[in-house]
C-alpha angles and dihedrals in degrees: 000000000000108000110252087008111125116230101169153044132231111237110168124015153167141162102292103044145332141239112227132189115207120231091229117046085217100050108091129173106228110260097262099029125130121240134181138207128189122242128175111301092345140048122226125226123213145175123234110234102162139031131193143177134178137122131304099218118063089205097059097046114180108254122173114285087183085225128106127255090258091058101048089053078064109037109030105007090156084078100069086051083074101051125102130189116206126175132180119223130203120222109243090170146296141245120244131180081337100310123109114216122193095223146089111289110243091249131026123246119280119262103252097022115143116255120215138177123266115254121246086237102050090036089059081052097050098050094043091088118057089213089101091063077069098066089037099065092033088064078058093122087050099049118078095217111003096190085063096050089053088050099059085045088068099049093041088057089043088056080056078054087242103172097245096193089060085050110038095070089056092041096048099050086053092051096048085053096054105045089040109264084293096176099190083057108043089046084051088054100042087053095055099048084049079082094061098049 
């Protein structure tokens, strides 16, 4: 995906996140990724936590063809006209007048608003500051597996070639707080992002 070009479309949305459609089935965000969409006088920034794609026709429901995706471009490529990709995204904060604030925006994103990725540069800005770990784990009840979210967030920050060791102490100290000084699990997660240094 071209950085600041939009790719999909917000379909449903509140104050805490947004479903999108892209506009291509086989253009995904990266689990993890930050994304933006414009709203009256801010973008929001938010982080990508599902991803989904089927088809948009009940009737034409995707089955096994035992062929490759090459072959059936050949074959059957009427049946890629029929697939959809949707993801929800969760509100870590937006930009206003220059300042970034790690909070809800004060309205949701528009239904049909334009979603972009979020630039190398802004999204060094953003992450710079470790408030945003606030409103993550405060979209806990919304995640599947947080730690996993978190996870993707680091190595999406280390594909911006954001020096995670610099970050990581900081980070760390802010994710101990949040979950309650629980040892077992902050020793579970360390050893795991021990794999993307």
């Amino acid at each position: 995906m071209d950085t600041n070009k939009p790719f999909a479309e917000v379909l449903e949305s509140s104050l805490s996140g947004w479903l999108a459609q892209s506009w291509q089935w086989d253009t995904v965000p990266p689990y993890g990724s930050m994304v933006t969409v414009p709203a009256t006088t801010r973008t929001i920034f938010a982080v990508v936590h599902q991803i989904q794609t089927g088809s948009m026709d009940p009737v034409r429901y995707p089955f096994a063809y035992q062929k490759t995706e090459e072959e059936l471009r050949v074959l059957q490529p009427q049946i890629f006209e029929f697939l959809k990709t949707t993801f929800s995204c969760l509100v870590l904060g937006y930009q206003e007048k220059g300042h970034i604030y790690y909070m809800l925006a004060p309205e949701p994103a528009k239904i049909h608003a334009f979603v972009s990725p979020l630039s190398a540069e802004n999204a060094k800005n953003f992450f710079a500051c470790h408030n945003y770990l606030n409103m993550l784990l405060g979209h806990g009840a919304q995640v599947a597996n947080l730690d996993e979210l978190l996870l993707a967030v680091l190595k999406y920050l280390n594909s911006l070639h954001v020096t995670l060791a610099d970050h990581l102490d900081p980070f760390m100290q802010r994710y101990s707080l949040l979950i309650g000084n629980d040892y077992r699990r902050v020793k579970l997660f360390l050893q795991r992002v021990e794999q993307l240094l």
